[in-house]
PAKOLKE-335123 format. One record per residue: y, x, z of N, C-alpha, C in turn; residue number from 1. Coordinates in pm, 1 decimal. Each point is the difference from the previous one (the first is absolute). Layout:
PAKOLKE-335123
[[Y, X, Z], [Y, X, Z], [Y, X, Z], NUM];
...
***
This chain:
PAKOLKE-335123
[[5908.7, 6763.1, 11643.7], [-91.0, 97.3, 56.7], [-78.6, -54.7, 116.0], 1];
[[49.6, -126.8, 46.4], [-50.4, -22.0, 97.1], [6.8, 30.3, 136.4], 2];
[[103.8, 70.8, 15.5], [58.4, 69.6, 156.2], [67.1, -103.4, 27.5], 3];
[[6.2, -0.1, 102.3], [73.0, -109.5, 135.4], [130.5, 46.8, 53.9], 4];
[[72.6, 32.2, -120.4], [159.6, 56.4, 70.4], [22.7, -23.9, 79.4], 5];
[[48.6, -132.2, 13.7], [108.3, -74.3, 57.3], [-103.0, -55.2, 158.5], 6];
[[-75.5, -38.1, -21.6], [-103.5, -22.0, 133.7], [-25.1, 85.0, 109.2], 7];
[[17.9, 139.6, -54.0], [-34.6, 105.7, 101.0], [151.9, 23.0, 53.4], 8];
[[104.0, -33.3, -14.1], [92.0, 30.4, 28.8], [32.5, -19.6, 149.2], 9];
[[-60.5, -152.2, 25.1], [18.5, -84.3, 147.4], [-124.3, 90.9, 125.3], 10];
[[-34.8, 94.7, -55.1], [-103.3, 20.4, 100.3], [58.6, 133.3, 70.1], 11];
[[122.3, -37.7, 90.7], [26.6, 104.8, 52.7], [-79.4, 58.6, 134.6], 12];
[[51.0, 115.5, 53.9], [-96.5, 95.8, 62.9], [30.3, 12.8, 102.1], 13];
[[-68.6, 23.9, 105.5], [37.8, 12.3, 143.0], [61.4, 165.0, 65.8], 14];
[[73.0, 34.9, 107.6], [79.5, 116.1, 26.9], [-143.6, 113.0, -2.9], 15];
[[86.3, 105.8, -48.2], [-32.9, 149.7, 55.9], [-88.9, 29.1, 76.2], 16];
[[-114.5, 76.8, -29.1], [-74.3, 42.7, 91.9], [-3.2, 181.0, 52.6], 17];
[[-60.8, 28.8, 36.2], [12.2, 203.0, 80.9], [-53.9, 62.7, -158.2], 18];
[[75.3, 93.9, -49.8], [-53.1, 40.3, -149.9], [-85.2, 94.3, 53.2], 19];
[[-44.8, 33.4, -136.0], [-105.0, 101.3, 15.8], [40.7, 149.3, -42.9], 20];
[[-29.2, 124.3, 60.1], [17.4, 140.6, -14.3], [-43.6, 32.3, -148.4], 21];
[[129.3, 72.0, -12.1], [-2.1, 53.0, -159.9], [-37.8, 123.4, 43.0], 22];
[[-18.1, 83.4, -142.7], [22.0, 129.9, 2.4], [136.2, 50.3, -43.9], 23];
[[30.4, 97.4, 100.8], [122.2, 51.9, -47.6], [0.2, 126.1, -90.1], 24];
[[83.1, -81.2, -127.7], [79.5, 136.3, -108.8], [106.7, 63.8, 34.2], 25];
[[-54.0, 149.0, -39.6], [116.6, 130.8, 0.8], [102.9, -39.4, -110.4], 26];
[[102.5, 64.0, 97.3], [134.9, -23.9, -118.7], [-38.2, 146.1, -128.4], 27];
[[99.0, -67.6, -43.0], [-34.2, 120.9, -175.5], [91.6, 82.2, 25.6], 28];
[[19.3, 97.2, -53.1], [82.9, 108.3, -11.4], [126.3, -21.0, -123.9], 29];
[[84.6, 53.7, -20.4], [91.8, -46.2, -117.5], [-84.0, 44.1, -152.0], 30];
[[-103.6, 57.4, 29.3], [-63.9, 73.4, -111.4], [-116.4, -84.3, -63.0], 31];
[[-38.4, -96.4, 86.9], [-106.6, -39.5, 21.0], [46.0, -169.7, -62.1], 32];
[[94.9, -28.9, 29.6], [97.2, -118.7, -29.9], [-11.3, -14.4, -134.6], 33];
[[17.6, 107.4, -57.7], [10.0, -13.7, -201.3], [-127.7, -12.6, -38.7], 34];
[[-142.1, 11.7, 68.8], [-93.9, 14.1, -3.9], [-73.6, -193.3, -80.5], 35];
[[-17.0, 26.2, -109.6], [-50.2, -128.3, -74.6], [-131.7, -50.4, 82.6], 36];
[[5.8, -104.0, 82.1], [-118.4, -105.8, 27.6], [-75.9, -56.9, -72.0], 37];
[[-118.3, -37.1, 42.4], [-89.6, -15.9, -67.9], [-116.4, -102.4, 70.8], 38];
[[-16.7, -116.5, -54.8], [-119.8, -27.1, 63.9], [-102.5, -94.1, -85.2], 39];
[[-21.1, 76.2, -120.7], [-83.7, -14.2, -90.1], [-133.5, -25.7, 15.8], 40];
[[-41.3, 110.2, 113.9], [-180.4, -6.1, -13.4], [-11.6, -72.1, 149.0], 41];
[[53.7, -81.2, 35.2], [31.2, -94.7, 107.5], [-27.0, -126.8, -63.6], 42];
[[22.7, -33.4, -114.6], [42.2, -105.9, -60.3], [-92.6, -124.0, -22.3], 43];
[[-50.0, -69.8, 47.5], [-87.6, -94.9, -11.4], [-26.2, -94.0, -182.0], 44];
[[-104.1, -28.4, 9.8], [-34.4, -50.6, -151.3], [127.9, -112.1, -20.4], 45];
[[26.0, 6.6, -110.8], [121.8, -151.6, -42.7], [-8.0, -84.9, 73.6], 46];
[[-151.2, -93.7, 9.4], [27.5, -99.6, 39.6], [5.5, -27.3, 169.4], 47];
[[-66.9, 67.4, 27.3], [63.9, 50.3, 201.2], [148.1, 26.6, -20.3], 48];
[[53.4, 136.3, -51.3], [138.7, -13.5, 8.5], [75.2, -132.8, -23.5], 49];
[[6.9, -59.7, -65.1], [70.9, -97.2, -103.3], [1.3, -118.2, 93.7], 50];
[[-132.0, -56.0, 100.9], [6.9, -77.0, 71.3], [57.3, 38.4, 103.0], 51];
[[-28.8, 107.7, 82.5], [117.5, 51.0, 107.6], [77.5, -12.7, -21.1], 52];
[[59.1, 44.2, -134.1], [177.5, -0.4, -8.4], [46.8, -135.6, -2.5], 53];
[[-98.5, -77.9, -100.5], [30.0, -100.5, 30.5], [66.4, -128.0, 113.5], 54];
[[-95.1, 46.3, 93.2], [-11.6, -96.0, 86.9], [87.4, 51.1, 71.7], 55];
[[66.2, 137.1, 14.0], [73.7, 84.4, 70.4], [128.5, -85.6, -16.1], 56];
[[25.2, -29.7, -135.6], [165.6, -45.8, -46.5], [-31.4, -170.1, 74.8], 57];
[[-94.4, -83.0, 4.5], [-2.3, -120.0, 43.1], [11.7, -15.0, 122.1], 58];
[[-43.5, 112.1, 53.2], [54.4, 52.1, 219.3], [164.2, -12.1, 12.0], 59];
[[16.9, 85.4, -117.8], [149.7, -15.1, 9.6], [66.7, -85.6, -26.8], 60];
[[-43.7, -84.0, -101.4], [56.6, -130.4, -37.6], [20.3, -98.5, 152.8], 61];
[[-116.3, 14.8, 39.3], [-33.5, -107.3, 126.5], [75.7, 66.6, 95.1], 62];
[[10.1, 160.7, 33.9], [119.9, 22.0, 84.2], [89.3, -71.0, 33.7], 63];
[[95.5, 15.4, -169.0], [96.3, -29.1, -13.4], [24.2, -166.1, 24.2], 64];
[[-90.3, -63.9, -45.2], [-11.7, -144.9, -0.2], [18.0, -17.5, 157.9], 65];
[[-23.7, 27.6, 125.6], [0.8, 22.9, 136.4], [114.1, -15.9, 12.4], 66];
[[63.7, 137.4, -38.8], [121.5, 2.1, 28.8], [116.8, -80.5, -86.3], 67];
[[-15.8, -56.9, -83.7], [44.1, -118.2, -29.4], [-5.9, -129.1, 62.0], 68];
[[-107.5, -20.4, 30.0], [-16.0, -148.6, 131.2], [93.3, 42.4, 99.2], 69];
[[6.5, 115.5, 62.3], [40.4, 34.4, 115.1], [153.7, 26.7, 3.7], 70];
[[60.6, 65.1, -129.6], [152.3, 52.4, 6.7], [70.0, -102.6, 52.3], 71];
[[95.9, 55.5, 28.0], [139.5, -76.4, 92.0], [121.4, -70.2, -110.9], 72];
[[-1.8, -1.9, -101.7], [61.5, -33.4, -74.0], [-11.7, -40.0, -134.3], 73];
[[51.9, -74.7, -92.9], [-24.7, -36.6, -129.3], [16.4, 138.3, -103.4], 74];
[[105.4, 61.8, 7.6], [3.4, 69.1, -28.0], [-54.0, 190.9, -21.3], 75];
[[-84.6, -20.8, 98.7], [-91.6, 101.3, 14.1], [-154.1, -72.8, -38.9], 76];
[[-27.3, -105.2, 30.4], [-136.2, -35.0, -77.8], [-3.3, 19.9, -147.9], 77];
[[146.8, -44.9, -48.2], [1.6, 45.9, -155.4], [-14.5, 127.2, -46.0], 78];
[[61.3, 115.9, 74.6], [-11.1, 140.2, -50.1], [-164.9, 23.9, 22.9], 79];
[[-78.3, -54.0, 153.0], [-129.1, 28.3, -52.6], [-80.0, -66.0, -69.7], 80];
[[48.2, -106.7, -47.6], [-94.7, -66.3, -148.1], [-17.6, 52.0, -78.8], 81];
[[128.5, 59.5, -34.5], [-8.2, 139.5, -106.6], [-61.9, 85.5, 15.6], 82];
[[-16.4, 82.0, 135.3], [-89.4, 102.0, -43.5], [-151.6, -54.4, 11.8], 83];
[[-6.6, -86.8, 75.1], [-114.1, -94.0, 20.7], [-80.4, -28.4, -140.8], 84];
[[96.9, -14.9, -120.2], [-73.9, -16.3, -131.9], [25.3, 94.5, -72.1], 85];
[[25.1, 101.2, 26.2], [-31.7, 119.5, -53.7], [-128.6, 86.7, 19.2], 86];
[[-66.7, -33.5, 163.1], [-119.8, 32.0, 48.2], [-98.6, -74.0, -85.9], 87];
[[62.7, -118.3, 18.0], [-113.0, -107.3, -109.0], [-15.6, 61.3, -159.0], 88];
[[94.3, 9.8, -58.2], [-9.2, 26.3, -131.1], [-113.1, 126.3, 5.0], 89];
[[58.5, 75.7, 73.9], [-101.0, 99.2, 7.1], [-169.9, -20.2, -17.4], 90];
[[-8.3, -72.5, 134.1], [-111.6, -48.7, 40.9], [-66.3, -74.7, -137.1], 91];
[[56.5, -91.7, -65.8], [-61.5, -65.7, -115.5], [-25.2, 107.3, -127.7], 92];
[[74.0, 85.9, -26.0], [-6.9, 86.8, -110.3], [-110.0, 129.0, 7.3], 93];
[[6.5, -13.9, 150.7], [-179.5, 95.1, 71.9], [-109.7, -74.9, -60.5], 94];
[[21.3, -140.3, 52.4], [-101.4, -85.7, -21.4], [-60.2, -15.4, -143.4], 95];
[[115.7, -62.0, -101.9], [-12.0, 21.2, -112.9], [-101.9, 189.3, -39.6], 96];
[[67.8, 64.1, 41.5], [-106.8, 128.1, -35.3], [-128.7, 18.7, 45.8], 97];
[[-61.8, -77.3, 138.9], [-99.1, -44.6, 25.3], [-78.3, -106.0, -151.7], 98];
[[53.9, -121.0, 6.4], [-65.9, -16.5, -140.9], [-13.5, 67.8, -110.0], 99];
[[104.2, 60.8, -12.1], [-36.5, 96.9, -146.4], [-107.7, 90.1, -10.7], 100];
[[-36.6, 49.8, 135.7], [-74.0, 97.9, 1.6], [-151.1, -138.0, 43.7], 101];
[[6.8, -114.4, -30.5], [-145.6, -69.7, -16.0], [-28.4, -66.1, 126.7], 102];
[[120.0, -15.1, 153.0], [-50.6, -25.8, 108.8], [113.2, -101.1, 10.1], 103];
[[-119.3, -76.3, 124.6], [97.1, -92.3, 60.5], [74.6, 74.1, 98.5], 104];
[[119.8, -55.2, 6.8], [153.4, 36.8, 96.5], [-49.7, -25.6, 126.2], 105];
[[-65.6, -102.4, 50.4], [-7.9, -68.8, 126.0], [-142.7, 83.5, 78.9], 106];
[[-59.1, 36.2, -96.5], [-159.4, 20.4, 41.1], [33.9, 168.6, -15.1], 107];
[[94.2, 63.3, -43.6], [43.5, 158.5, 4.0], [51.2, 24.5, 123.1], 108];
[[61.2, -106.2, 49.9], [101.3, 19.3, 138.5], [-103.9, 37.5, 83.2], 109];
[[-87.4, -134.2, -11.6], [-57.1, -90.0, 140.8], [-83.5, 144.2, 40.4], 110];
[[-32.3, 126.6, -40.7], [-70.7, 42.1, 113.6], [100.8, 80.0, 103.1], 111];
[[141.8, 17.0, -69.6], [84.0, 92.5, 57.2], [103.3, -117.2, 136.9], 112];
[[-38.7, -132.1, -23.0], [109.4, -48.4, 81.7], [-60.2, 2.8, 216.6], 113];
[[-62.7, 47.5, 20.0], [-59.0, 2.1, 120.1], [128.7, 86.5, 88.1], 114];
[[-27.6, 131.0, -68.5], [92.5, 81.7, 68.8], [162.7, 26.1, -32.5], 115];
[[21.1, -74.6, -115.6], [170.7, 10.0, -74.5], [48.3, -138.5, 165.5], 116];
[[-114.7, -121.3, -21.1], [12.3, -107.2, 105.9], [37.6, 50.3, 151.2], 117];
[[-89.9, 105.7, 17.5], [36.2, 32.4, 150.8], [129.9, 73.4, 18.6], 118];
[[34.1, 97.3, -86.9], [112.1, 82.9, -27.8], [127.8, -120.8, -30.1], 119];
[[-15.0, -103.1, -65.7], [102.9, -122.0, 18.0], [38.6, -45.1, 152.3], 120];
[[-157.9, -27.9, 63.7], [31.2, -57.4, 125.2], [83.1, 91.1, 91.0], 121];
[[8.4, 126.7, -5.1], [-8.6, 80.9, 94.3], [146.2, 88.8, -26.1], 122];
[[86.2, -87.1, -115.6], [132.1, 104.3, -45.0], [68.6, -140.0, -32.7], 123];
[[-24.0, -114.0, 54.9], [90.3, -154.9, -63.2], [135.2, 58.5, 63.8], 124];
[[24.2, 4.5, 123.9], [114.8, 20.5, 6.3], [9.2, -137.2, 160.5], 125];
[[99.6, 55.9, 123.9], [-3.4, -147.6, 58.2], [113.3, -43.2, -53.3], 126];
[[118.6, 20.5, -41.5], [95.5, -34.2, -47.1], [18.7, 8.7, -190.4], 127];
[[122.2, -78.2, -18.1], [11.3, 24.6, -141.4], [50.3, 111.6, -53.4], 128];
[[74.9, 74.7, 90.5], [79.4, 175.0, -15.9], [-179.7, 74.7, -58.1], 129];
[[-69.2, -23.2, 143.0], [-89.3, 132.3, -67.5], [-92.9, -72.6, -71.8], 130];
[[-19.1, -146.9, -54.0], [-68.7, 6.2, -120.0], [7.9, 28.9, -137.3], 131];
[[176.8, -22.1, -2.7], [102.0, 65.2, -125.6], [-73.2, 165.6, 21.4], 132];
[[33.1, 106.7, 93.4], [-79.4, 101.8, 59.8], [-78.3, 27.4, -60.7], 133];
[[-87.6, -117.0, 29.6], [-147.0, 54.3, -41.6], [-27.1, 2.4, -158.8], 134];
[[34.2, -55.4, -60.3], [7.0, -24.2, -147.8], [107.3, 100.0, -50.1], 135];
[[59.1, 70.3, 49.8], [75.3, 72.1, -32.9], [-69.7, 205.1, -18.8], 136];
[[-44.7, -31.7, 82.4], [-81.3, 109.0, 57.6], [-108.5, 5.0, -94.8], 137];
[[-70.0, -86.8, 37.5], [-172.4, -4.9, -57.1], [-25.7, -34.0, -167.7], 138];
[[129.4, -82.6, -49.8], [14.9, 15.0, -150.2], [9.6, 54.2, -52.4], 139];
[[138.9, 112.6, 64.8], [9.4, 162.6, -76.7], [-117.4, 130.4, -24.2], 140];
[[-49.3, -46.8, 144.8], [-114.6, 101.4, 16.3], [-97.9, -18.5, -96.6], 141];
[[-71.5, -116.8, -9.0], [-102.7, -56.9, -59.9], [8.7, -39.5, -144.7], 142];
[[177.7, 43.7, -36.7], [-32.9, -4.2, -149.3], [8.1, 131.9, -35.5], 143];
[[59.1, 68.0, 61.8], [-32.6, 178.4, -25.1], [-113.5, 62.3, -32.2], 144];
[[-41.9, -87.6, 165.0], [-167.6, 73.5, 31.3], [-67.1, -40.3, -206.2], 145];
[[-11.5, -126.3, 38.8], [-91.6, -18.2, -132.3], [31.1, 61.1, -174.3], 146];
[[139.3, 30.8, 0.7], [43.3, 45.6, -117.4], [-30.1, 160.1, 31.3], 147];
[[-26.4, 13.4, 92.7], [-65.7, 190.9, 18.2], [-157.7, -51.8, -8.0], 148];
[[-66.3, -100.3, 58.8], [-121.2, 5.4, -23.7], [-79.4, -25.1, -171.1], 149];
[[129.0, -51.4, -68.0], [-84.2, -50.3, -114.4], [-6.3, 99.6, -66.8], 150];
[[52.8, 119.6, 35.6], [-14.0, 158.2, -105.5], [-173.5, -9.5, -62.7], 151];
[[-96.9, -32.1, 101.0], [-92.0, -19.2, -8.6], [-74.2, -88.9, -106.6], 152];
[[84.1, -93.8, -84.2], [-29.2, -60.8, -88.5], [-17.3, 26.6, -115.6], 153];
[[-57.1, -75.5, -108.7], [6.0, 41.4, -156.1], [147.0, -12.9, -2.1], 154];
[[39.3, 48.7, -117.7], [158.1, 56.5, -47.2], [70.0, -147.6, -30.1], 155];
[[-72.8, -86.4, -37.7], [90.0, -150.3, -50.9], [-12.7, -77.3, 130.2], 156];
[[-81.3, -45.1, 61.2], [25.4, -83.8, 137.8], [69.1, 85.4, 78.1], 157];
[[-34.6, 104.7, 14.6], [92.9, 104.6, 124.5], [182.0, -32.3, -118.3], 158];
[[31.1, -5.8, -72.6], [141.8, -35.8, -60.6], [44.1, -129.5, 66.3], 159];
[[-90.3, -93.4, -54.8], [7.0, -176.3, -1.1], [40.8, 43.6, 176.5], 160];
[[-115.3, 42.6, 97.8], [56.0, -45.1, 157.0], [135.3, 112.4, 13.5], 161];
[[-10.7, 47.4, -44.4], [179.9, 94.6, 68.1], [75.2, -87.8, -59.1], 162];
[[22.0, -67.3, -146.4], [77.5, -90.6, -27.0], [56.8, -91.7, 100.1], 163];
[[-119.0, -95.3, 24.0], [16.1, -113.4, 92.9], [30.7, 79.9, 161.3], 164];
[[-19.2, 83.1, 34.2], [36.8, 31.7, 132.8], [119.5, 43.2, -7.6], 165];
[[52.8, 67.8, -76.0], [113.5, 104.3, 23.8], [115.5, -89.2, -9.7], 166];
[[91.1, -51.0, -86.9], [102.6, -41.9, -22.8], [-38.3, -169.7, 98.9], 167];
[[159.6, -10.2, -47.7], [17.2, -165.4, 79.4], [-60.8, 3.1, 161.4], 168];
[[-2.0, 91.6, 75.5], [-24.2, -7.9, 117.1], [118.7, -120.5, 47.8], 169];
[[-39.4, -34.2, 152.5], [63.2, -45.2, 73.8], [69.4, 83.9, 117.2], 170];
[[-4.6, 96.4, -17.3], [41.5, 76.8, 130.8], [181.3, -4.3, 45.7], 171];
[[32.5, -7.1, -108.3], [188.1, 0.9, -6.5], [10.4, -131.2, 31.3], 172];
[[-68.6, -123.5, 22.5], [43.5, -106.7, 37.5], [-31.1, -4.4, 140.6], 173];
[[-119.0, 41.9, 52.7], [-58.0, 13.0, 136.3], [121.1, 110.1, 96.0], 174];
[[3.7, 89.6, -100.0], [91.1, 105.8, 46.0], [150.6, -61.4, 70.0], 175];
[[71.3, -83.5, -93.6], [125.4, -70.5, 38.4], [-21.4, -86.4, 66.9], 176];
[[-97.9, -60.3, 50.9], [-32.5, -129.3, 68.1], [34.8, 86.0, 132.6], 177];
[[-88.5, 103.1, 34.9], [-9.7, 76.6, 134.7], [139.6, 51.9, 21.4], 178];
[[38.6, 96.0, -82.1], [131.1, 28.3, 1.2], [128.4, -100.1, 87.6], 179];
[[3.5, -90.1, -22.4], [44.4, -148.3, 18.8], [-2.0, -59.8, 129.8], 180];
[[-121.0, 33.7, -7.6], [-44.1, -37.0, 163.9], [42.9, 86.3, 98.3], 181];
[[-27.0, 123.4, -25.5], [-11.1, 129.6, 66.6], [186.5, 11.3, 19.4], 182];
[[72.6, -36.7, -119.2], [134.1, 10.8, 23.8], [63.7, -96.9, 106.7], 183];
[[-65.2, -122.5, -18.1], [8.0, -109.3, 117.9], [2.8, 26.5, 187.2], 184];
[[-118.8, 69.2, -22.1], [-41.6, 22.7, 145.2], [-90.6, 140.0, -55.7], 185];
[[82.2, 101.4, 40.3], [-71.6, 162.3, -0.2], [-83.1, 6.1, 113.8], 186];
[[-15.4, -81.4, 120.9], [-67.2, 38.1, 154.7], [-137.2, -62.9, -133.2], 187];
[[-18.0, -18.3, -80.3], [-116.9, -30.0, -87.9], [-92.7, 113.0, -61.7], 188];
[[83.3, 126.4, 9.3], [-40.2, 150.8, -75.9], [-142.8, 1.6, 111.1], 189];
[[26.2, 40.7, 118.7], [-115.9, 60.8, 67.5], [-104.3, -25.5, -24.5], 190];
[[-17.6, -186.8, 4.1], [-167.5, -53.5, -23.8], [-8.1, 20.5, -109.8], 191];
[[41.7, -61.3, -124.7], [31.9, -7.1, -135.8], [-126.8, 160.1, -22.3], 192];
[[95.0, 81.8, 52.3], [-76.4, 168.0, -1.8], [-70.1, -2.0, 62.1], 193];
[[-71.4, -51.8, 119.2], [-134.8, -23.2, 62.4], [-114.0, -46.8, -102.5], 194];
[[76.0, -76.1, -62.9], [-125.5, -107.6, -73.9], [-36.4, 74.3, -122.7], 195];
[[121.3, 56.3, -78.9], [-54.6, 48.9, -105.6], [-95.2, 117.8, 47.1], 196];
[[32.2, 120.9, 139.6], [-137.9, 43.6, 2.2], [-96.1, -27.7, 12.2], 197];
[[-21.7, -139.3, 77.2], [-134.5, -56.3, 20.5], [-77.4, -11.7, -145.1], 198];
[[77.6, -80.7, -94.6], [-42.9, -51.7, -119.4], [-5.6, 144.3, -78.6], 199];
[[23.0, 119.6, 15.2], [-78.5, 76.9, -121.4], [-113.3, 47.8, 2.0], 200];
[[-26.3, -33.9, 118.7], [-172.1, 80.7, 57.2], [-114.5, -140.5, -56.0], 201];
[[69.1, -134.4, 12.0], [-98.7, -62.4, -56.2], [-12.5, -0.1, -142.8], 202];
[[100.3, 9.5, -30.7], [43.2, 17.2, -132.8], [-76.6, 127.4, -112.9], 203];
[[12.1, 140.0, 103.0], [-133.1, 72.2, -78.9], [-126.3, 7.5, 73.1], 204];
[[-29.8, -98.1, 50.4], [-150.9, 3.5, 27.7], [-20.1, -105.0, -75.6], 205];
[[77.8, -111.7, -82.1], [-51.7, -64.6, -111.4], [-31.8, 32.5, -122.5], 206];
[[122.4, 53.4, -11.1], [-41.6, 106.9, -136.1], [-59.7, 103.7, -26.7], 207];
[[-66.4, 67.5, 128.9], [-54.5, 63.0, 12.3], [-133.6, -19.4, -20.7], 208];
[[-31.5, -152.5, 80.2], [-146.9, -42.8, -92.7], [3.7, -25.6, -93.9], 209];
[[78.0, 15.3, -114.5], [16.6, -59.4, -129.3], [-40.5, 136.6, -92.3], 210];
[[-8.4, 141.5, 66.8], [-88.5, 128.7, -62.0], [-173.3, -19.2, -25.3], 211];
[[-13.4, 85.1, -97.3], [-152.5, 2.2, -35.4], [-18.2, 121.5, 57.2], 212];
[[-21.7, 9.8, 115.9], [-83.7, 108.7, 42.7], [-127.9, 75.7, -53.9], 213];
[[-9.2, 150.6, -51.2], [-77.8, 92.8, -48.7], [-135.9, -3.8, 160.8], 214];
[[-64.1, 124.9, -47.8], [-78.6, 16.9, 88.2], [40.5, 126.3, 77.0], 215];
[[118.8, 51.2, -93.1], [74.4, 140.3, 36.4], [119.7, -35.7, 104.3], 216];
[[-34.4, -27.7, 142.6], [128.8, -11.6, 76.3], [109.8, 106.3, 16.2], 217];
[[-50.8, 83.1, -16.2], [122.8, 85.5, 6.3], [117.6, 8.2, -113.4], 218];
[[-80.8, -3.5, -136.8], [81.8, -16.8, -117.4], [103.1, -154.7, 17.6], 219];
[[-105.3, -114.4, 26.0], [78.4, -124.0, 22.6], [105.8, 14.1, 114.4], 220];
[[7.7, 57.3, 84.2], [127.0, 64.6, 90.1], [153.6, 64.8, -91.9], 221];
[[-68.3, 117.1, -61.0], [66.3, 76.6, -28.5], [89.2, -56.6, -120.3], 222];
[[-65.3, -122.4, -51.9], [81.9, -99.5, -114.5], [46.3, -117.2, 111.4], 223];
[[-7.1, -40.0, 79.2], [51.9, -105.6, 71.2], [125.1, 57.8, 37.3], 224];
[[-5.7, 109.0, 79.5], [138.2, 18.8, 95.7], [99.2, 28.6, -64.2], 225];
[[14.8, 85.8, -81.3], [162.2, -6.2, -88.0], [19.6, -123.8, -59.2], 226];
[[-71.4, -59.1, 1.0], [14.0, -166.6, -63.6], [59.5, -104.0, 97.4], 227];
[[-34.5, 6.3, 100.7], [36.1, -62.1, 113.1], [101.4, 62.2, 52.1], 228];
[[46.7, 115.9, -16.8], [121.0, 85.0, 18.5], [103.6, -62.8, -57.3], 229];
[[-21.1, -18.7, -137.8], [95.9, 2.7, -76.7], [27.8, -165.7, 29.0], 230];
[[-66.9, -63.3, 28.7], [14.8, -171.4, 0.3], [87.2, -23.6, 154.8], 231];
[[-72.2, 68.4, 77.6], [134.9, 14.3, 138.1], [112.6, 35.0, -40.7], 232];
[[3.9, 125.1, -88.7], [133.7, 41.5, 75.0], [105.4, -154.3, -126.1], 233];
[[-131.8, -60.4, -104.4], [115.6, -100.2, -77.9], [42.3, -97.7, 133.6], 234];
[[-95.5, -37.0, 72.3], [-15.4, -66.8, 111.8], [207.1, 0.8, 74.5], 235];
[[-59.6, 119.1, 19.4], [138.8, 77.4, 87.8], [140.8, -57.0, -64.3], 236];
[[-28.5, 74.1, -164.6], [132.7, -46.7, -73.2], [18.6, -157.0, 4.2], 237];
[[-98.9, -60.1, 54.9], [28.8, -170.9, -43.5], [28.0, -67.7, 131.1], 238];
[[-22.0, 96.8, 95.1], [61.7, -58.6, 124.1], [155.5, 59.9, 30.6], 239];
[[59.0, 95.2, -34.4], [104.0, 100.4, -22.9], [80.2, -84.7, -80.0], 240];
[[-61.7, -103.2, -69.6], [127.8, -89.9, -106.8], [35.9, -72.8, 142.9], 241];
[[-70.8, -80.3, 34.2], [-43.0, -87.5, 110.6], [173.1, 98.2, 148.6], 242];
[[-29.6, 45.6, -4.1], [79.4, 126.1, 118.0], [-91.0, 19.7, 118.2], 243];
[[-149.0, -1.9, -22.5], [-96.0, -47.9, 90.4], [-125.7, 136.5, 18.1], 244];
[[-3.7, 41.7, 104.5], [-117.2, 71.6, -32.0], [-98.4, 18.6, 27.2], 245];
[[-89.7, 66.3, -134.7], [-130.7, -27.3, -7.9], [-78.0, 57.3, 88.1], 246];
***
C-alpha cells in the first residue's frame, strides 16, 4: 500500500499541553439509557470516513509502539506488541477497504493526519504508565465512536468496518498491563485518574471532528449528545475495570 508503518513509529511526541474546553453533556436518565443512538446523518462520505478511521488505528499503533520503547520490562513490551498488532491489523484491513472502494490508503489519510498529529502530540504520555493510558482510553473510545458513526454507511461497508473494529480488540491486554502496575504501587490510582480525564476531552474533540455537520445545528446537537453520553459513560465502565475514576 505503500504506508510507512514501521518509520512512523520512531517519531515520538513531546509532553502535554493546557487542553481545550469541551462542551459539557447531561447525564441520561435510566429511561433515556435504553434509548438506541444514532449517528447516521453525521456520517461522512466512505472515503473521508474510511481514512479517518484509518489513520485513527495507525495513532494507536504508534501509541502503543511508544510505549513499547519505553516499558520497564521484557515482559510487558510483549503484552503490548500484541495489542500493538492488533491496532495494526486493523489499520491495514481499513486500508485494504480504502482500495476497494478505488483510493489510495496513503493519499485518504493524508488530509486527516494534521489534527489526529496534534491530538498524538498532546496525549503521548510523559511516562510509560500513561502512554499504556493513553491507548487504552483513546482506542476504546475511537473504536466505538466510529462503529456508531458508520450507521451512516451503505449496508455492506458499514458490515465490512464493524467487522474489523469490533472483535480482537486490545483492551484486555492494556487492561492487565495497568492492573499490574496499579497492584504494584496503588499511590499510582490518583494520576493514572488525572490523566485519563485529561485524555477524554481530547479524545472527543477528535472524533468529534470526524462528524459531517448539517446546516441544521440544532438537529446536529440533538444527535451528538446521547452519543457522546453513551461513549462516556463506556468511558466510565473502562476506567471502573481499571479501579480508577473517570
Amino acid at each position: 500500500m505503500g504506508v510507512a508503518y514501521a518509520g512512523r513509529v520512531a517519531n515520538w511526541f513531546s509532553r502535554r499541553r493546557k487542553r481545550a474546553e469541551l462542551p459539557r453533556f447531561r447525564l441520561r436518565s435510566s429511561d433515556q439509557a435504553t434509548t438506541k443512538v444514532d449517528l447516521g446523518d453525521l456520517t461522512p462520505a466512505l472515503p473521508e470516513f474510511l481514512g479517518r478511521a484509518a489513520y485513527a488505528q495507525l495513532t494507536i499503533f504508534e501509541n502503543l509502539g511508544h510505549a513499547i520503547a519505553i516499558a520497564p520490562t521484557t515482559a510487558v513490551k510483549v503484552e503490548l506488541g500484541e495489542a500493538a498488532q492488533l491496532s495494526l491489523s486493523k489499520h491495514r484491513a481499513l486500508c485494504d477497504e480504502i482500495e476497494r472502494d478505488g483510493s489510495d490508503a496513503a493519499s485518504a489519510m493524508e488530509p486527516h493526519t494534521r489534527a489526529v498529529d496534534e491530538f498524538q502530540r498532546m496525549t503521548a504520555g510523559a511516562n510509560w504508565l500513561e502512554a499504556v493510558t493513553t491507548s487504552y482510553v483513546t482506542a476504546g473510545f475511537l473504536d466505538e465512536f466510529f462503529v456508531l458513526l458508520a450507521a451512516g454507511l451503505a449496508p455492506e461497508p458499514r458490515a465490512r468496518v464493524t467487522s474489523i473494529l469490533t472483535p480482537h480488540t486490545g483492551e484486555p491486554i492494556l487492561a492487565t498491563v495497568l492492573q499490574a502496575a496499579l497492584a504494584d504501587d496503588p499511590r499510582l490510582s490518583s494520576s493514572l485518574a488525572l490523566w485519563g480525564r485529561r485524555l477524554i476531552g481530547d479524545t472527543m474533540l477528535v472524533a468529534r471532528s470526524a462528524l459531517s455537520f448539517t446546516e441544521n445545528a440544532k438537529s446536529d446537537e440533538a444527535h451528538i449528545e446521547p452519543v457522546f453520553t453513551e461513549l462516556i459513560a463506556a468511558h466510565t465502565r473502562r476506567m471502573d475495570v481499571l479501579g480508577l475514576t473517570a
